[in-house]
C-alpha positions, 0 to 999 in steps of 0.5 A: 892832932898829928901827933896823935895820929902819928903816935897812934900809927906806932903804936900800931906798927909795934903791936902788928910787930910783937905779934909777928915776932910770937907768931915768926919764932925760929925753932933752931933757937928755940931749941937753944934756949929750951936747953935751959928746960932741959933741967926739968923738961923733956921733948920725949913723949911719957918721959918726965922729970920735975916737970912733965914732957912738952912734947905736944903740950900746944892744944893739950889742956893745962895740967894733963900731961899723960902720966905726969902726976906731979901737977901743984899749980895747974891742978884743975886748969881750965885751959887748953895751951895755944901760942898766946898762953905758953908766951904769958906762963913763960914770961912769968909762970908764978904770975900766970899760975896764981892769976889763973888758978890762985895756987901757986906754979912750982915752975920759977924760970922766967923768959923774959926775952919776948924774942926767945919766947917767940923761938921757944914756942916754935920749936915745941910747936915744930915738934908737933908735925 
C-alpha cells in the first residue's frame, strides 16, 4: 500500500512538473531554438517563407495565416493554436497533423526536447505583447 501510494505521489509530482516546464518556458532560449524555424519560419508579420509567419500564431485557428496560401495539412483545421497544441504539433507535427485532419503535415522538424518546446512556445507567446 505504501508503495502504491508513494508511486502515485510521484507520479503527481512529475505531471505538476511537465506542466510547469511548458507553462515557465524561457523565451531567450526559445529564440535560440526557433533559429532552426528560421529555414522556413518567420516572427514578421505577412512575411512567409515555405512556411508561413508565427507571429501571433497562439490563438489564431490552425491553417489562417493571413496571406499564406501554401497550407497542405491543416486545410480545414478546426482548432485554434493554444500552448497545449503548439507543444503536441512540434513534438511531432506528422503525427499531429495526420491524427487531426488525416492529411499529411509538410512540416518534418521534430522538437523533441520537451524543455526547448517549453522555450519555443514562450518566445512566440512573448512576441504577442
Amino acid at each position: 500500500m505504501r508503495q502504491a501510494v508513494a508511486f502515485l505521489s510521484i507520479l503527481v509530482v512529475g505531471l505538476t512538473l511537465g506542466a510547469e516546464v511548458r507553462a515557465t518556458g524561457d523565451p531567450a532560449k526559445g529564440k535560440k531554438v526557433f533559429n532552426r524555424c528560421k529555414t522556413c519560419h518567420t516572427v514578421e508579420a505577412g512575411k512567409h517563407r515555405t512556411g508561413p509567419s508565427l507571429l501571433g500564431v497562439i490563438g489564431r485557428k490552425a491553417g489562417t495565416a493571413p496571406g499564406f496560401k501554401k497550407y497542405k495539412g491543416l486545410v480545414g483545421a478546426d482548432w485554434v493554436w493554444d500552448e497545449e497544441l503548439l507543444n503536441a504539433y512540434l513534438k511531432d507535427p506528422k503525427k499531429f497533423t495526420r491524427e487531426r485532419t488525416k492529411k499529411s503535415a509538410t512540416m518534418i522538424l521534430k522538437t523533441k526536447k520537451a524543455k526547448d518546446r517549453a522555450n519555443v512556445i514562450a518566445y512566440l507567446k512573448s512576441l504577442q505583447k
